[in-house]
C-alpha positions as CSV (number, residue, x, y, z in Angstrom):
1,X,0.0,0.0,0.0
2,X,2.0,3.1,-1.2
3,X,-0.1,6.6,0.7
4,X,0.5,9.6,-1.6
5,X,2.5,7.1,-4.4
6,X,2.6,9.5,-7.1
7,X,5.1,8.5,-10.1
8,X,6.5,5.7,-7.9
9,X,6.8,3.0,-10.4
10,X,7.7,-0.3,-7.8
11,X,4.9,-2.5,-9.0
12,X,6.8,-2.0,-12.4
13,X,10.2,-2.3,-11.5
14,X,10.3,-4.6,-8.7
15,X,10.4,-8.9,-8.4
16,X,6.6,-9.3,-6.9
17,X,5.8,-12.3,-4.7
18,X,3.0,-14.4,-6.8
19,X,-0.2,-13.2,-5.9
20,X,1.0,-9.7,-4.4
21,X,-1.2,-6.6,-4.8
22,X,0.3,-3.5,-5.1
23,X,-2.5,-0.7,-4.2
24,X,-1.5,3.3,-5.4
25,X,-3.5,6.1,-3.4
26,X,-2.9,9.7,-4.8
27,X,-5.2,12.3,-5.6
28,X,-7.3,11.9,-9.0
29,X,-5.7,13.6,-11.0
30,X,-2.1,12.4,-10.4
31,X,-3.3,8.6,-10.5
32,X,-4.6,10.0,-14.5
33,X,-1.2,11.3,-15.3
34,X,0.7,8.6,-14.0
35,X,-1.9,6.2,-16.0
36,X,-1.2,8.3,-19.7
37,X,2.4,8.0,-18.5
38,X,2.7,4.8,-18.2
39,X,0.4,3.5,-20.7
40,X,1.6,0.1,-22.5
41,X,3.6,-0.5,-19.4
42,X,2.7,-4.0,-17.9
43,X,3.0,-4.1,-14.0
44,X,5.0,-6.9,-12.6
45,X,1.9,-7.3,-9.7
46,X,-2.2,-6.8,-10.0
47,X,-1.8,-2.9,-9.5
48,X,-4.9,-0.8,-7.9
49,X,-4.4,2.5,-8.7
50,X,-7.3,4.2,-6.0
51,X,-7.6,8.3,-6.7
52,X,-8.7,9.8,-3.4
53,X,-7.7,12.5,-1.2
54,X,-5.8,11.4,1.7
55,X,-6.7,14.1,4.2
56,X,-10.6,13.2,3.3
57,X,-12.3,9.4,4.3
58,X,-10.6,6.8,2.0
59,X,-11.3,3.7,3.6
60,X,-14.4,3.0,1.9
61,X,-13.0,3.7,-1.8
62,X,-10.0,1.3,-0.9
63,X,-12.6,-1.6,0.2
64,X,-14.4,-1.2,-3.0
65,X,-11.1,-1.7,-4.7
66,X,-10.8,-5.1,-3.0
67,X,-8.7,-4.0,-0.1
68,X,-8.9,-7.1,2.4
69,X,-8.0,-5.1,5.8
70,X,-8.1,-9.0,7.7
71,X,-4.4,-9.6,5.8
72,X,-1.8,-8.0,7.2
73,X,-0.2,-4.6,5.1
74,X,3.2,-3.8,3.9
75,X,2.4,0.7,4.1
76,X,4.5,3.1,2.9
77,X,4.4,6.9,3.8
78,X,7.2,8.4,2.2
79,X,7.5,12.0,1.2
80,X,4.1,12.6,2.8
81,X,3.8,13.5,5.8
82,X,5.7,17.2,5.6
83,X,3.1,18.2,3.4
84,X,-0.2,17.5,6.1
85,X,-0.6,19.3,8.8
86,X,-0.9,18.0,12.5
87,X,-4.7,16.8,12.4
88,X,-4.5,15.1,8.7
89,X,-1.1,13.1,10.1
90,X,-3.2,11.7,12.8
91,X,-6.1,10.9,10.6
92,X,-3.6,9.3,8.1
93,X,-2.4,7.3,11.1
94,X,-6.2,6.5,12.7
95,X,-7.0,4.9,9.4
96,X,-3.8,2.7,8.6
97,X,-4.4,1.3,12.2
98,X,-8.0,0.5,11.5
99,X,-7.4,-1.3,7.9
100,X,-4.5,-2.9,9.4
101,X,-4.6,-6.9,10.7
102,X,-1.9,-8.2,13.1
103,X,1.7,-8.3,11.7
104,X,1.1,-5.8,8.9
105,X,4.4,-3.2,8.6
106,X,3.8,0.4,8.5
107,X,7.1,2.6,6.7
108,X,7.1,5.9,6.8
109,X,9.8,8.9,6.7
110,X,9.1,12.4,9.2
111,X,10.9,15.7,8.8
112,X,12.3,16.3,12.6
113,X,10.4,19.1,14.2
114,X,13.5,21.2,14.5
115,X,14.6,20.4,11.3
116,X,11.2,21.9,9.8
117,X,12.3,25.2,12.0
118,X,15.7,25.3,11.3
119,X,16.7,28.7,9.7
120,X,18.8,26.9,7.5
121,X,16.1,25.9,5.4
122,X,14.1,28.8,5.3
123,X,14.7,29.2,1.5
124,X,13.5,25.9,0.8
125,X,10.1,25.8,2.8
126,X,9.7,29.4,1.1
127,X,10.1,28.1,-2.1
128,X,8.3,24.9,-1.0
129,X,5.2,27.5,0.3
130,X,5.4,29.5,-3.0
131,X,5.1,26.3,-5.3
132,X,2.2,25.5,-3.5
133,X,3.7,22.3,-1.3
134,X,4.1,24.2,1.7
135,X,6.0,21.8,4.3
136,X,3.4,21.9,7.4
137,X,4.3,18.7,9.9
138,X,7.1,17.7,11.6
139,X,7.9,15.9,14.9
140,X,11.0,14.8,17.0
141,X,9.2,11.9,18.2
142,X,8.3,10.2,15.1
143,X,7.2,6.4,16.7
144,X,5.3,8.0,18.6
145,X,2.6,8.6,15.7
146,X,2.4,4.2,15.1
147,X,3.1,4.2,19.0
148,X,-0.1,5.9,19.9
149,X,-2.0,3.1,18.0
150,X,-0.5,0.1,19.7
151,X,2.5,-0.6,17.4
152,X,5.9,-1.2,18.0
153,X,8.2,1.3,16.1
154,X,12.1,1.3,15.4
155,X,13.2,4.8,14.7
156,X,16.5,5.7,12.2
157,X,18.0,8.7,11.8
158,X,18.3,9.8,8.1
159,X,21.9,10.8,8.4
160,X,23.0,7.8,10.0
161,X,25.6,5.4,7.7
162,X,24.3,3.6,4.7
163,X,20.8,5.2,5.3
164,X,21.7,8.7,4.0
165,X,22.9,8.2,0.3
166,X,24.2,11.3,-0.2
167,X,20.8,13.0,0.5
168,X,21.8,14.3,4.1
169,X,24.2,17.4,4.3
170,X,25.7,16.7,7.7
171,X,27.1,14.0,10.0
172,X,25.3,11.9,12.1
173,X,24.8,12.7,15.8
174,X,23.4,10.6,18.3
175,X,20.0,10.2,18.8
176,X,19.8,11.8,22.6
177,X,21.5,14.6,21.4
178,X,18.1,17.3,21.6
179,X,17.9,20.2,19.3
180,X,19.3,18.7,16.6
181,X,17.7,19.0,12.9
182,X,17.3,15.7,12.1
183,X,15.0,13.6,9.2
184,X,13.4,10.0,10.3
185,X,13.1,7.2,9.0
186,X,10.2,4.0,10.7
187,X,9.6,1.0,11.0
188,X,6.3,0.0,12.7
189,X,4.7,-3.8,13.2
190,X,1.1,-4.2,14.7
């Protein structure tokens, strides 16, 4: 289940399990482009492409879809969360929980609080703002938004070794360090 999965193209390029199901949730109109983009391709999966609004109710679009919530879930929130604010996160979160069976995984990257305050990117969440993607969430305790729910979370800091990929612009410092900008990345298991 890829939340907000735009041009990701995994059920394309990826080695599939038989029998896996790849479901897409973006807004309409993205899930049309990347259709007319890809058109001729042949996903290596059954792909359901599902256009609804994540900060609106999508639960019942994704059971009409064939979404079988008693199966556990392999989610992925990545590059999402940033762009929601506070109230839509948790919603996000309340309804991954609820369509979510025992041992389903939950992945998902957070922008730290003081990262998404940090002067140092004030140019970028201006330009960010002025495109219209105007970067609204952040937290420095990001297990605690699967933690909340009841599952168990493993948290990574972006900058750390071999999870950074030349992305990250500064060393790794230890995680009890406080006040320091950091991105996340999660692992949660219900």
């Amino acid at each position: 289940m890829i939340l907000a999965a735009g041009m990701d193209a995994r059920a394309y390029r990826l080695s599939w399990p038989d029998g896996t199901t790849v479901y897409e949730l973006d807004q309409p109109e993205v899930i049309a482009a990347k259709a007319a983009a890809l058109e001729g391709e042949q996903a290596l999966c059954t792909r359901v492409a599902v256009g609804v609004d994540l900060t609106g109710d999508w639960t019942a679009a994704l059971r009409a879809n064939g979404f079988d919530d008693r199966r556990p879930t392999a989610w992925l929130a990545e590059g999402l969360l940033q762009y929601l604010d506070e109230a839509a996160v948790g919603t996000v979160f309340e309804r991954v929980d609820a369509l979510s069976a025992t041992g389903s995984v939950l992945l998902y990257d957070v922008v730290g609080k003081t990262l998404l305050a940090a002067q140092l990117l004030a140019a970028v969440r201006q330009s960010m703002a002025r495109n219209g993607a105007p970067w609204l969430f952040g937290t420095d305790q990001p297990a605690e938004l699967a933690e909340r729910h009841g599952w168990s979370a493993v948290v990574t800091d972006v900058a750390v070794p071999g999870n950074e990929w030349g992305r990250w612009f500064a060393p790794a410092v230890p995680m009890d360090v406080p006040d320091v900008p950091r991105g996340y990345f999660v692992e949660a298991t219900k």
